[in-house]
DSSP file (Angstrom, degrees, kcal/mol; ACC not computed):
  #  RESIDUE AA STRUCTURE BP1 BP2  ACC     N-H-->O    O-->H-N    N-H-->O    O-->H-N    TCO  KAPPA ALPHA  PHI   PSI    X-CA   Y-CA   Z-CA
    1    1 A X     >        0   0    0      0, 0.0     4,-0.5     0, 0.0     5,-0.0   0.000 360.0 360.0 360.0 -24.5  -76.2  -31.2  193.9
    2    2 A X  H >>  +     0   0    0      2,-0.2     4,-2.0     1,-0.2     3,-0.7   0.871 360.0  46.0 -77.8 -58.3  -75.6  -30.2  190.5
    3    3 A X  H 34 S+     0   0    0      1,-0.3     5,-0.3     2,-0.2     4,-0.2   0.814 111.5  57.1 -78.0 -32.5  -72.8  -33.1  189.8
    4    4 A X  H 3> S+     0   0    0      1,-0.2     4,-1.2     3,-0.2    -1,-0.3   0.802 109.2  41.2 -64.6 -17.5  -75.2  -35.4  191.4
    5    5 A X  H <X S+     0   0    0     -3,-0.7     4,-1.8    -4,-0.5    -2,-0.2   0.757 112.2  54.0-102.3 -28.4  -77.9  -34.7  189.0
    6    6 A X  H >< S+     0   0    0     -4,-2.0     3,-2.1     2,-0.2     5,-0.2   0.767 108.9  49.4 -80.0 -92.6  -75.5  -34.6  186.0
    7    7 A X  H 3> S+     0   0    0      1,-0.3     4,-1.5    -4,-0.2     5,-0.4   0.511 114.5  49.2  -7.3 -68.8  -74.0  -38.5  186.9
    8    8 A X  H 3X S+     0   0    0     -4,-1.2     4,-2.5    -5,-0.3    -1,-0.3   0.858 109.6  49.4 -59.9 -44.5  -77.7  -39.5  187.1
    9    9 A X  H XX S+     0   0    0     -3,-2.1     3,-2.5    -4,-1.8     4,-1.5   0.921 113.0  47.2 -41.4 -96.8  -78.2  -37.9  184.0
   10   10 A X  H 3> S+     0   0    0      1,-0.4     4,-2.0     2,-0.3    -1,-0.2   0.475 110.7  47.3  15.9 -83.2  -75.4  -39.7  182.7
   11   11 A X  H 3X S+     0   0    0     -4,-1.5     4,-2.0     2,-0.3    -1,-0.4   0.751 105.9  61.7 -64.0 -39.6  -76.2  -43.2  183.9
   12   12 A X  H XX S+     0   0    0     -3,-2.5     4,-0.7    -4,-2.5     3,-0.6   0.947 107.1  42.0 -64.7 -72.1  -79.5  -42.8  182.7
   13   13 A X  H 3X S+     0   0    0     -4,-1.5     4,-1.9     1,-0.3    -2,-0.3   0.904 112.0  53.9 -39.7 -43.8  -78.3  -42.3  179.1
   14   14 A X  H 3X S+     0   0    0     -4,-2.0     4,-2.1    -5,-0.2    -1,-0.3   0.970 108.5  48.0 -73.8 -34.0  -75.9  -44.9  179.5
   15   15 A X  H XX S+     0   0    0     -4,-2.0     3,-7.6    -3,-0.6     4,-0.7   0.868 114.3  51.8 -36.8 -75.3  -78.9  -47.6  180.8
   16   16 A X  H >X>S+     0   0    0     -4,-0.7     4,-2.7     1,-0.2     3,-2.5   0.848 111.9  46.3 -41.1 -62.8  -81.0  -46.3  177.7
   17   17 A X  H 3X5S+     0   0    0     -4,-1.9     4,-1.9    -5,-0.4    -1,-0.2   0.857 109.0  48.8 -35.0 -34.7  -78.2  -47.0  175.6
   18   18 A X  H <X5S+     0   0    0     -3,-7.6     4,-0.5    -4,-2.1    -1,-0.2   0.592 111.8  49.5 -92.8   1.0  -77.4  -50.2  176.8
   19   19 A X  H <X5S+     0   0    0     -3,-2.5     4,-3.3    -4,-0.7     5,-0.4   0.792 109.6  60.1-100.8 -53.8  -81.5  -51.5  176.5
   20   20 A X  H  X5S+     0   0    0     -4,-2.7     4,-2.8     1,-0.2    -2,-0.2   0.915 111.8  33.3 -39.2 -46.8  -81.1  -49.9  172.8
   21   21 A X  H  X<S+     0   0    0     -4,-1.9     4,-1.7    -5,-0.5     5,-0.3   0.979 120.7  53.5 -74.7 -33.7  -78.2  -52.4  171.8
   22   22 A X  H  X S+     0   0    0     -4,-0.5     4,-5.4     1,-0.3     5,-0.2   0.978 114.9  41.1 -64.5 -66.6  -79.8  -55.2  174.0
   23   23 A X  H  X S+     0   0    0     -4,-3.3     4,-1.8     2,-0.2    -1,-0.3   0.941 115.8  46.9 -43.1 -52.7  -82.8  -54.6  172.3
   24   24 A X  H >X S+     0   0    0     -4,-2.8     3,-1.8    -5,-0.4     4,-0.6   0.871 108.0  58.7 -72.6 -83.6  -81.2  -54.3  168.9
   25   25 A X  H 3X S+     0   0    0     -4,-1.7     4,-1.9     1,-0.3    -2,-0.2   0.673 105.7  50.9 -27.0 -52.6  -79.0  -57.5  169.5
   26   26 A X  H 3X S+     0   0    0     -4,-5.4     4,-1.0    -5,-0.3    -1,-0.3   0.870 109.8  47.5 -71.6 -20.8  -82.2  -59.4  170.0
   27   27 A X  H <X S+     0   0    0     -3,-1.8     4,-3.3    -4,-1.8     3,-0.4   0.919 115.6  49.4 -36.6 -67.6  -83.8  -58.2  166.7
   28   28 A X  H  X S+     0   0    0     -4,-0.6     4,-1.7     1,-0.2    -2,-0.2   0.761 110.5  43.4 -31.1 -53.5  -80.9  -59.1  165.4
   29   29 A X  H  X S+     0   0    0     -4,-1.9     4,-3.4    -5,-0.3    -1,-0.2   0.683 112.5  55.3 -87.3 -33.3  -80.6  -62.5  166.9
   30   30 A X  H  X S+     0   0    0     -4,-1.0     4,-1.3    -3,-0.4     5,-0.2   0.822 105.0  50.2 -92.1 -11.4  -84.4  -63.3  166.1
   31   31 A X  H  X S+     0   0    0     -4,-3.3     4,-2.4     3,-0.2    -2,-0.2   0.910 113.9  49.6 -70.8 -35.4  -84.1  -62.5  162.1
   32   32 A X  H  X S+     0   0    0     -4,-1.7     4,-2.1    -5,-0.4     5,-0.3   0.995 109.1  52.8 -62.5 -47.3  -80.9  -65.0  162.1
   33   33 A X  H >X S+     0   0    0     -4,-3.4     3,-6.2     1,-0.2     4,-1.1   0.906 116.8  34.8 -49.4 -71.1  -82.9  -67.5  163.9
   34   34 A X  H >< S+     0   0    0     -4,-1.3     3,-2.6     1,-0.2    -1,-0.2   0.833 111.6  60.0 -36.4 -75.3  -85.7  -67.4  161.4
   35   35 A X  H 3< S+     0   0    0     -4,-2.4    -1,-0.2     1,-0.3    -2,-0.2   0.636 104.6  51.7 -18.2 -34.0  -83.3  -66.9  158.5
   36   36 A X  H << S+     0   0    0     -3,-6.2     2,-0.6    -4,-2.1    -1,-0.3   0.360  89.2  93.4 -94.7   4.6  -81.8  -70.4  159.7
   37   37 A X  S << S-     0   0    0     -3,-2.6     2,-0.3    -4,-1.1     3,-0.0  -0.761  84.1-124.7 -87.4 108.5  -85.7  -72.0  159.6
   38   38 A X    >>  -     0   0    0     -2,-0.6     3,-0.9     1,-0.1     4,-0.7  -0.649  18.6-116.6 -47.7 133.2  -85.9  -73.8  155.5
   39   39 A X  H 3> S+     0   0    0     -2,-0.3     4,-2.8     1,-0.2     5,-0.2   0.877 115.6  61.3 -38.4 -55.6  -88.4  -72.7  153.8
   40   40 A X  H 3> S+     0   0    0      2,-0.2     4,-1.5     3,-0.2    -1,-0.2   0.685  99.2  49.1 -49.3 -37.8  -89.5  -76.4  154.0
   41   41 A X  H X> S+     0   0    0     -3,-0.9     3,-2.4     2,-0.2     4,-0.8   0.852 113.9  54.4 -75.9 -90.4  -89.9  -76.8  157.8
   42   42 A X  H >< S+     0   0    0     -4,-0.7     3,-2.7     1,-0.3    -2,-0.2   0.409 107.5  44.9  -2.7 -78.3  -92.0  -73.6  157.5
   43   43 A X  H >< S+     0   0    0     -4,-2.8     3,-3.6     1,-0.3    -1,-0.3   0.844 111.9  52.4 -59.4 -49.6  -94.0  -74.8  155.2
   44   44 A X  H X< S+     0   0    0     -3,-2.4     3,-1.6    -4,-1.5    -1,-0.3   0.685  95.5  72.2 -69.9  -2.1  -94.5  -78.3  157.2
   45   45 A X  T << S+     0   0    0     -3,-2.7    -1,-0.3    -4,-0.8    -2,-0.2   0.410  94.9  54.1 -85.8  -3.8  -95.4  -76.3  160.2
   46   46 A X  T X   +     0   0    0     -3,-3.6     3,-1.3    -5,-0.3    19,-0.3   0.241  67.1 135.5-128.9  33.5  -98.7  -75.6  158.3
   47   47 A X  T <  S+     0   0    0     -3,-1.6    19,-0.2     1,-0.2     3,-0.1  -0.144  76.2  31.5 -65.3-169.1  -99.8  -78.9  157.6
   48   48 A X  T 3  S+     0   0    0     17,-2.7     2,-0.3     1,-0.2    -1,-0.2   0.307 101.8 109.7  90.9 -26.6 -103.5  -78.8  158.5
   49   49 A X  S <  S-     0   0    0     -3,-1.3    16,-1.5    16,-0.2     2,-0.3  -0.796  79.2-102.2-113.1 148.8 -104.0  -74.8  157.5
   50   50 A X  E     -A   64   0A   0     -2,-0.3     2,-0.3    14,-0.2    14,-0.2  -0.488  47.2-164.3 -54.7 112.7 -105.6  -73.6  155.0
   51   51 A X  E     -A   63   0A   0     12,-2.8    12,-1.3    -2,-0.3     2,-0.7  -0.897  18.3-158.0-134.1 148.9 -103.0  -72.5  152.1
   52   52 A X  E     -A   62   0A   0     -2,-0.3     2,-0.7    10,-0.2    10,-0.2  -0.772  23.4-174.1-120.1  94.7 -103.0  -70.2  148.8
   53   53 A X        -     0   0    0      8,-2.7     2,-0.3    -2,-0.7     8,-0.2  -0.779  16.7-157.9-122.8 140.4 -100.2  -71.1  146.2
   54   54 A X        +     0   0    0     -2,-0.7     2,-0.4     6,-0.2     6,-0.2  -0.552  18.5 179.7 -87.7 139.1  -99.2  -69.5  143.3
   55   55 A X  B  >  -B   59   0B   0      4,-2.4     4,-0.8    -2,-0.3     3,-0.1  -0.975  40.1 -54.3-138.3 130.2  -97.5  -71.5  140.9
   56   56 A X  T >4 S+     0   0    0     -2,-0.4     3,-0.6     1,-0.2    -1,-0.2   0.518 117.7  41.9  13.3 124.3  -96.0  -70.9  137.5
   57   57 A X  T 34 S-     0   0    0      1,-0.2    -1,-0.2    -3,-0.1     3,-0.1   0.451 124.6 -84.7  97.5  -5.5  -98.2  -69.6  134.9
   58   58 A X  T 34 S+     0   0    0      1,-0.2    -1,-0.2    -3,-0.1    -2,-0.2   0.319  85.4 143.9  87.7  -7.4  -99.7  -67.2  137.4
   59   59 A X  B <<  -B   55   0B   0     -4,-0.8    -4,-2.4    -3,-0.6     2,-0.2  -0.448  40.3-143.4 -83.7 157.1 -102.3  -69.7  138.7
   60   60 A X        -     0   0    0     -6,-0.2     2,-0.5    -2,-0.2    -6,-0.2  -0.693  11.9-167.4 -96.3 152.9 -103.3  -69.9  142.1
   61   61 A X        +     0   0    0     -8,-0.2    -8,-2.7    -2,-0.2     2,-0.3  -0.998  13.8 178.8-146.1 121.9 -104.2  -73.4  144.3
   62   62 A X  E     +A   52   0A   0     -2,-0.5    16,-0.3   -10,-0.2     2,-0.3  -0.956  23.6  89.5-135.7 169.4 -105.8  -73.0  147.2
   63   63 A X  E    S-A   51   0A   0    -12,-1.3   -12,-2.8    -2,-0.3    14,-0.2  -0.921  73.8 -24.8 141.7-170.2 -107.0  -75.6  149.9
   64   64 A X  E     -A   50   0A   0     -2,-0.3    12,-1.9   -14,-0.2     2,-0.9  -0.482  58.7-124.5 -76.9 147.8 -105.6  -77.8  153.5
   65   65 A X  E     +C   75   0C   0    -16,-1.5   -17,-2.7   -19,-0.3    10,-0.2  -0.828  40.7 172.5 -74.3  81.9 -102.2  -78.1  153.5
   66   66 A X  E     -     0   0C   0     -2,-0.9     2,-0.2     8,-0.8     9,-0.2   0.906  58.8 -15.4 -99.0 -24.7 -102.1  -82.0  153.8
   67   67 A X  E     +C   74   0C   0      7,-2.5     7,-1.7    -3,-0.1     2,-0.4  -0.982  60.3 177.4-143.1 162.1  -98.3  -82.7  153.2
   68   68 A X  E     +C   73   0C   0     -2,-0.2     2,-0.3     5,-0.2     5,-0.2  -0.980   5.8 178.9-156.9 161.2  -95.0  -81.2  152.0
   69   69 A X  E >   -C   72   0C   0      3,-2.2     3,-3.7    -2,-0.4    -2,-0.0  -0.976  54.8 -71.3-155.1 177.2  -91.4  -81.5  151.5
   70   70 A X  T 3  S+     0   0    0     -2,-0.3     3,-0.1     1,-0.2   -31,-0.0   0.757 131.2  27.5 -45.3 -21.4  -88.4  -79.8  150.1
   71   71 A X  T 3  S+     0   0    0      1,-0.3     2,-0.3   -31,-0.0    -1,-0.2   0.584 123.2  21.5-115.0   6.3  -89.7  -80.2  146.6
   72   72 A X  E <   -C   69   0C   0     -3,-3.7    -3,-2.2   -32,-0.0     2,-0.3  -0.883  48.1-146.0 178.0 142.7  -93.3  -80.4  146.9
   73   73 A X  E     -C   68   0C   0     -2,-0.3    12,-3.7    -5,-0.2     2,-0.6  -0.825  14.9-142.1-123.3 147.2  -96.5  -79.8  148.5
   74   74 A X  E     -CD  67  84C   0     -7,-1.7    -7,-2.5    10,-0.4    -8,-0.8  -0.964  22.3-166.8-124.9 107.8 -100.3  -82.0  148.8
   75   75 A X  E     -CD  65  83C   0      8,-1.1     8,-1.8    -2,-0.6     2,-0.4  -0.634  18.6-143.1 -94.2 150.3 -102.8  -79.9  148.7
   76   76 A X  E     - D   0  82C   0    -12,-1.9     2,-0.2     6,-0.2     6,-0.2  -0.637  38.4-171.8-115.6 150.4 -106.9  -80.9  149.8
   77   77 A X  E  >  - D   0  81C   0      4,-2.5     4,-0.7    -2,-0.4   -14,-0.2  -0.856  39.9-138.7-153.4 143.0 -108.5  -78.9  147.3
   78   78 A X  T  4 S+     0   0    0    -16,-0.3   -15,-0.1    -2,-0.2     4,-0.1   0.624 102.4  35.4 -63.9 -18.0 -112.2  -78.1  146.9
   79   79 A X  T  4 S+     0   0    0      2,-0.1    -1,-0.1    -3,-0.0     3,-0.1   0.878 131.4  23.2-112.1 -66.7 -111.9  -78.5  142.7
   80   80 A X  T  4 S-     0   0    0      1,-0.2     2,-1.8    -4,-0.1    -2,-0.1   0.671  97.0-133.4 -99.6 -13.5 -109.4  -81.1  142.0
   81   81 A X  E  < S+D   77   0C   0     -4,-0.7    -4,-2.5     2,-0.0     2,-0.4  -0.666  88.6  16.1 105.5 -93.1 -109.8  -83.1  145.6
   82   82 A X  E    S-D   76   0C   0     -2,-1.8     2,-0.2    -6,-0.2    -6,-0.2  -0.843  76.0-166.2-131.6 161.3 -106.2  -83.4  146.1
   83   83 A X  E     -D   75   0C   0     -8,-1.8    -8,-1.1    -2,-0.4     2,-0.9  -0.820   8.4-149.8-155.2 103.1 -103.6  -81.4  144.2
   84   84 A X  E      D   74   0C   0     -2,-0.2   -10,-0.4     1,-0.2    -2,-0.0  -0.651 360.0 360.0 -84.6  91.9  -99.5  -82.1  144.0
   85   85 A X              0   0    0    -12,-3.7   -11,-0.2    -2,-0.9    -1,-0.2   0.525 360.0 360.0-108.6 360.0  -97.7  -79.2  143.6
């Protein structure tokens, strides 16, 4: 009974072990995915939301997200209307 209880033992640490890397491999796997995302598709993923960006000179622009691309974003804004950044 003894050696049956140490082998289960056993095999239970090896499970847990093998859910730890499983687990860490998918951590892993979802920071590359994201990592591989451009900033730019991100960014287009929010036309439509409400967005707050800081831009050179310390000021902030906030308002709907109405377009962007890699080099630049259209902004709705309550102050200037529409705002290119």
């Amino acid at each position: 009974m003894r050696w049956e209880a140490l082998f289960a033992d056993m095999e239970a640490q090896l499970a847990a072990g093998r859910l730890a890397d499983a687990r860490a491999d998918v951590a892993e796997l979802a920071r590359a995915e994201r990592a591989s995302v451009p900033l730019a598709a991100r960014v287009r993923a929010s036309v439509g939301c409400q967005v707050r960006v800081l831009v050179a000179g310390g000021d902030t622009l906030s308002g709907e997200l109405v377009d962007a691309a890699p080099e630049w974003l259209l902004l709705r804004t309550q102050a200037a209307g529409r705002a290119l950044v």
